[in-house]
C-alpha positions as CSV (number, residue, x, y, z in Angstrom):
1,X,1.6,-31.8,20.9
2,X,-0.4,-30.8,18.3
3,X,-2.2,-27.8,18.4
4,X,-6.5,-28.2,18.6
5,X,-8.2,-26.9,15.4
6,X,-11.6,-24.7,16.7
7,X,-13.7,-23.7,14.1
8,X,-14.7,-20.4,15.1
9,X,-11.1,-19.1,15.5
10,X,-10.8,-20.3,11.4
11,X,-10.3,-17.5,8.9
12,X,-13.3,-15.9,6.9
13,X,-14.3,-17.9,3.8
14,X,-15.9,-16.8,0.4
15,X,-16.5,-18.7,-2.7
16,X,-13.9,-17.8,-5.1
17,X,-15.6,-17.9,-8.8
18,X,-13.6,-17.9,-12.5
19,X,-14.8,-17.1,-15.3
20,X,-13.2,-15.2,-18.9
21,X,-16.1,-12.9,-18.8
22,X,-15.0,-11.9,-15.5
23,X,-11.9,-9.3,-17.1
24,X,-14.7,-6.9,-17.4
25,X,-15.9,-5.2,-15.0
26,X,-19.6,-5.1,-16.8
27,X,-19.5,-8.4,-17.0
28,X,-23.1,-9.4,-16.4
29,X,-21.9,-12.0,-13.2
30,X,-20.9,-8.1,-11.4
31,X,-24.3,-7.1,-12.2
32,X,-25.9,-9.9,-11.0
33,X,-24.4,-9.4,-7.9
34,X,-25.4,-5.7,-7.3
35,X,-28.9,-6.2,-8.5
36,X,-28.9,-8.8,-6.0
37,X,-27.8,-6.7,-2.9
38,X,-24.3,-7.7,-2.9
39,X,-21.8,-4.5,-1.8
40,X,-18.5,-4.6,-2.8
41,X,-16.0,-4.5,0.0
42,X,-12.6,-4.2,-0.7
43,X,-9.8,-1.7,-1.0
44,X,-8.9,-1.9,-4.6
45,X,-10.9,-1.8,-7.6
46,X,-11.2,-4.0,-10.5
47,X,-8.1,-5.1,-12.5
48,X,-8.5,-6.3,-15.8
49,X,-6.1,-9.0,-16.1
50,X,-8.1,-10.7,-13.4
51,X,-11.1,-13.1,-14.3
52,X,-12.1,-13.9,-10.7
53,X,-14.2,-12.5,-7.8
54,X,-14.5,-13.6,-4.5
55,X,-18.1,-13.8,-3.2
56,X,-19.6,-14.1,0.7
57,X,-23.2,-15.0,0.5
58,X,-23.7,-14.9,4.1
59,X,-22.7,-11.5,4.4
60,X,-23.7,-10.6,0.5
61,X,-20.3,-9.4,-0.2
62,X,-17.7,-9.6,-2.9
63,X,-14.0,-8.2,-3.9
64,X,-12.5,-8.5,-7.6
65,X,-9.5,-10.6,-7.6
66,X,-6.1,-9.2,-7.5
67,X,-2.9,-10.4,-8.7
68,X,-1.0,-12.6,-6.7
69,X,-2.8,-11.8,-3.3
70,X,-5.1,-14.0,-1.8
71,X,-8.0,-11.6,-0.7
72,X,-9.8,-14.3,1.4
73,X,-9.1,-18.2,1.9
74,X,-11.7,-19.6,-0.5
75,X,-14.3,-21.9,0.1
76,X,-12.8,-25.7,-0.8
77,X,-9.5,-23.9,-1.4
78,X,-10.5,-23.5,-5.1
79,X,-12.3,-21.3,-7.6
80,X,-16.1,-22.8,-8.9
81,X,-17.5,-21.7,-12.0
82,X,-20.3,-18.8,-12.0
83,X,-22.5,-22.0,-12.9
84,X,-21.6,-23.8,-10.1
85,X,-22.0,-21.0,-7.6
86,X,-25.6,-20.2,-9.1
87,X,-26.6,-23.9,-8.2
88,X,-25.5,-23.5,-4.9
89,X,-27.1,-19.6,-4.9
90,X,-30.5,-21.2,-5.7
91,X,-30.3,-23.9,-2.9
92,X,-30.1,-21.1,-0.3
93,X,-32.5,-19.3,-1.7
94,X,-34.5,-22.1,-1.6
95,X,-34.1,-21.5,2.2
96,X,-34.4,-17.6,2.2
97,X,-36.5,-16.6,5.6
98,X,-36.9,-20.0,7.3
99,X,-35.3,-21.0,10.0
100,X,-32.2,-22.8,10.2
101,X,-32.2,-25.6,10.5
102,X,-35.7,-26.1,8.5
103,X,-35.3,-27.8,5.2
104,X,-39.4,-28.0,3.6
């Protein structure tokens, strides 16, 4: 029998976002995302062979990537561009202090 799936019992999520600029660590994307209230919140620091970053904008968090360890499942199961994550950024900002399920 196969086992029921429940959505609450899933694993954390975060967008996980690639980009070149991304080996450094003052890349402007990182300081974008401090200046913007986002708290880094992970164990290990920034390694320069790696040109992604997972970001939670629910909880405004992010974690540099590391080498060959998943830090968190990421959204879609793929990495976006910092493009495409600013599009979907400005959507919820859009929303920023309403109520849920309000959309005007």
């Amino acid at each position: 029998m196969e086992e029921r799936v429940i959505i609450s019992r899933m694993k954390a999520e975060s967008f996980l976002i690639k980009d070149p600029s991304l080996h450094d660590i003052n890349a402007p994307f990182y300081k974008w995302l401090i200046e913007n209230g986002f708290k880094h919140a992970w164990y290990k620091g920034h390694y320069v062979c790696c040109d992604w970053v997972y970001v939670n904008i629910t909880h405004k968090l992010y974690a540099d990537g590391m080498p060959g360890i998943p830090v968190v499942t990421p959204t879609g199961n793929h990495a976006i561009t910092i493009d495409e994550f600013m599009t979907i950024w400005n959507i919820y900002e859009r929303y920023k202090g309403k109520d849920m399920l309000v959309m005007d």
